[in-house]
N, C-alpha and C positions, 0 to 999 in steps of 0.2 A: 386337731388334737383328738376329737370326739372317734375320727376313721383308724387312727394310728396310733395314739398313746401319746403321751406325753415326752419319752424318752428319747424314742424314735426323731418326732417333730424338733423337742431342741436339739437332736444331734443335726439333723437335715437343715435346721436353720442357720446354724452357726458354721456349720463348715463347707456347707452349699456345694457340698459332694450328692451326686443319688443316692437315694437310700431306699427299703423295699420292707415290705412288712409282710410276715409267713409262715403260717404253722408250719406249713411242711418245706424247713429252708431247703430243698434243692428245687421246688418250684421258685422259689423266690431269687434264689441264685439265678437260675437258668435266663428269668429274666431280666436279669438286671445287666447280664453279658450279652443278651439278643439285645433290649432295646436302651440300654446304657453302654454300650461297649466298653464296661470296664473289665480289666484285666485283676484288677486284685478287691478281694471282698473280705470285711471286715466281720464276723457276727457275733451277738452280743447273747451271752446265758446260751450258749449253742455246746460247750462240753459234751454234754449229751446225748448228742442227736449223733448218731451212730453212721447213719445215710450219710453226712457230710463227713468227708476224710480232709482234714485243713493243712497246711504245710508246716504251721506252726500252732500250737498251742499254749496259752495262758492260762493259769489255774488260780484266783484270786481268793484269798483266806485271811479271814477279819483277826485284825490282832485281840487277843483278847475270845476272841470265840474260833479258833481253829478247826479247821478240817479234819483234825483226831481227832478231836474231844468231841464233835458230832454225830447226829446217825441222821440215816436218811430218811426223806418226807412219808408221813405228816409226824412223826413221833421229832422227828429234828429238820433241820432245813436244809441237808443235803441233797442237791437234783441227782446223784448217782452214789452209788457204791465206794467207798474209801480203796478201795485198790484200785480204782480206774486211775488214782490222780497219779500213777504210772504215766499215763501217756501223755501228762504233761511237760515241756519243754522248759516252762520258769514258771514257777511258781512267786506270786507278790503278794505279801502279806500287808496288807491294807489299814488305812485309822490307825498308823501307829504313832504311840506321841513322836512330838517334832523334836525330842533331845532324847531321843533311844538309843539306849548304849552299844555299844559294839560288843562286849558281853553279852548282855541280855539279846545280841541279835541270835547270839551263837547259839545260846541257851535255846530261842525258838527254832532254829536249824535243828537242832537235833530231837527235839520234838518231831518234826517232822520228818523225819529219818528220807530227806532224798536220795533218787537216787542219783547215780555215777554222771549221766548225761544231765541231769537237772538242775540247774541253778535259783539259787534265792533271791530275792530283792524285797525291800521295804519300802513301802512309801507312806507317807502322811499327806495327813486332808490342810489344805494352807483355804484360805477367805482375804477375796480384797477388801481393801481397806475402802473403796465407796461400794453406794451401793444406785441402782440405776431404775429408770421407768421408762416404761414406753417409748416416751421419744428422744431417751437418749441421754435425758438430764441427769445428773451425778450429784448425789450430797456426801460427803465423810459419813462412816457409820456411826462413829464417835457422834456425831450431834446429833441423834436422831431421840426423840423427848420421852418422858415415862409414858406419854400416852398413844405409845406404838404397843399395835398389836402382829403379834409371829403369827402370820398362819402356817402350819407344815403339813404335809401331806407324803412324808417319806418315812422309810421303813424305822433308820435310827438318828433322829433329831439329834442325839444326845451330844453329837461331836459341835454340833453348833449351838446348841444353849453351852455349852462349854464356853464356847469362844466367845459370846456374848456377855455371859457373867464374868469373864476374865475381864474384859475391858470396861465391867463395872458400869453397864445398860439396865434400864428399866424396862421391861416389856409385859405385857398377859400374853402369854402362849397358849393359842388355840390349835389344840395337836387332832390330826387326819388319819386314817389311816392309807399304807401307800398308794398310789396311785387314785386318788380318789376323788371321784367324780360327783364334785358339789351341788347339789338340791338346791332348788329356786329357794328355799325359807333360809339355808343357810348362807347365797348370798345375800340376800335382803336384811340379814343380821352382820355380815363384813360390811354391807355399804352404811351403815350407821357408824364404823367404827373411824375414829378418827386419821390414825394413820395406820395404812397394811405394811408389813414387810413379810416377803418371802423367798422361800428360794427359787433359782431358776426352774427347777421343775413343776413347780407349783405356780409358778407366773405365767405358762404359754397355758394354763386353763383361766387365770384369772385377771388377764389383764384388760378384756372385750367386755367386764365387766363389772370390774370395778375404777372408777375415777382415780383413787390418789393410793395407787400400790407399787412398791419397787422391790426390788429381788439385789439378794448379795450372790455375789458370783462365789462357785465356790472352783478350787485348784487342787490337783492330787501333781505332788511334789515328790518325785523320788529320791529315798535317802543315798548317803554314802555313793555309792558307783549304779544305782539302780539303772538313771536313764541308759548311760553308756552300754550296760549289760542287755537291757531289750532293743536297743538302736541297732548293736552290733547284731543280734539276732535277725533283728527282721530283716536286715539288709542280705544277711547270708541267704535265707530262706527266697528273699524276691529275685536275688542276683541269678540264683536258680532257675528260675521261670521268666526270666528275660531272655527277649529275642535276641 
């Protein structure tokens, strides 16, 4: 996690595909076709990078904070220019609540004025209902006692203290900012705490040390015809570049 991030690592772990880490991605491509022979590569916050030309593109925009109503870094968190999201292929609007109207989808369609080639889709954030450690063991989130402590270390908690206070939990949430790389004084203040919970992404830094910590999984759920609409896509685009 310390050579590659955190992200990187839980995707590499869980889906036990190669995976490459790269400022400059068409080094990082290059070799992951020389010494991985894989034929199809995935990249992750890559919109941007111009050097790569991809077969398909994803353009992902937070409900609630769209990609119109922003401007780009550092004044807003835009990595590019609001007229690039042109050259994206579908665009999925992300964290939207799980009973969003089909009105209100429309409403945010035309917000985002796509275009003719472009399609929409929504998805929401879904949390299984246990939660897990290390070796594997599962407790329901529902029992987990007032005296758990949230640690998080991503950008917007918000959707999971959400889901938390919904099911009417006790917790002290000790908030990180993202990706963030814990200091010996502030584990040695988690390992006093009675019980850890956190997220997956926050657990492949702290599980080597800390004793009694588990991570809730969390699931991006696509609304209405979402999945369908990106399956059908990507299969057009790889059917392409099949031998």
């Amino acid at each position: 996690v310390d050579e590659v991030g955190d992200e990187i690592y839980l995707t590499a772990m869980e889906t036990q595909v190669p995976a490459a880490v790269s400022e400059k991605r068409t080094e990082g491509a290059k070799r992951l076709i020389a010494e991985a022979k894989v034929d199809t590569i995935v990249l992750d916050d890559a919109f941007q990078h111009r050097k790569v030309k991809a077969g398909m593109y994803v353009l992902l925009t937070a409900y609630g904070d769209l990609y119109t109503d922003d401007v780009i870094l550092p004044a807003g968190n835009l990595r590019d220019t609001k007229n690039q999201a042109g050259r994206a292929d579908i665009i999925v609007v992300t964290k939207c609540p799980a009973g969003l109207s089909t009105s209100e989808m429309k409403v945010i369609v035309g917000r985002l004025h796509p275009q003719p080639h472009q399609q929409v889709c929504f998805a929401t954030i879904d949390y299984d209902d246990f939660i897990y450690n290390r070796e594997g063991k599962r407790m329901p989130l529902v029992d987990i006692s007032a005296n758990t402590s949230l640690v998080t270390g991503i950008a917007t908690p918000e959707p999971l203290l959400q889901h938390l206070d919904g099911l009417g939990l006790h917790y002290d949430h000790l908030s990180f900012p993202d990706h963030h790389n814990f200091t010996v004084a502030e584990i040695k203040k988690l390992q006093q705490k009675e019980f850890v919970l956190t997220t997956e992404k926050d657990f492949v830094r702290l599980e080597s040390q800390l004793e009694e910590v588990y991570y809730l999984p969390i699931k991006i759920k696509m609304l209405v015809e979402g999945k369908e609409v990106l399956t059908t896509k990507l299969m057009s685009v790889l059917s392409r570049y099949s031998l």
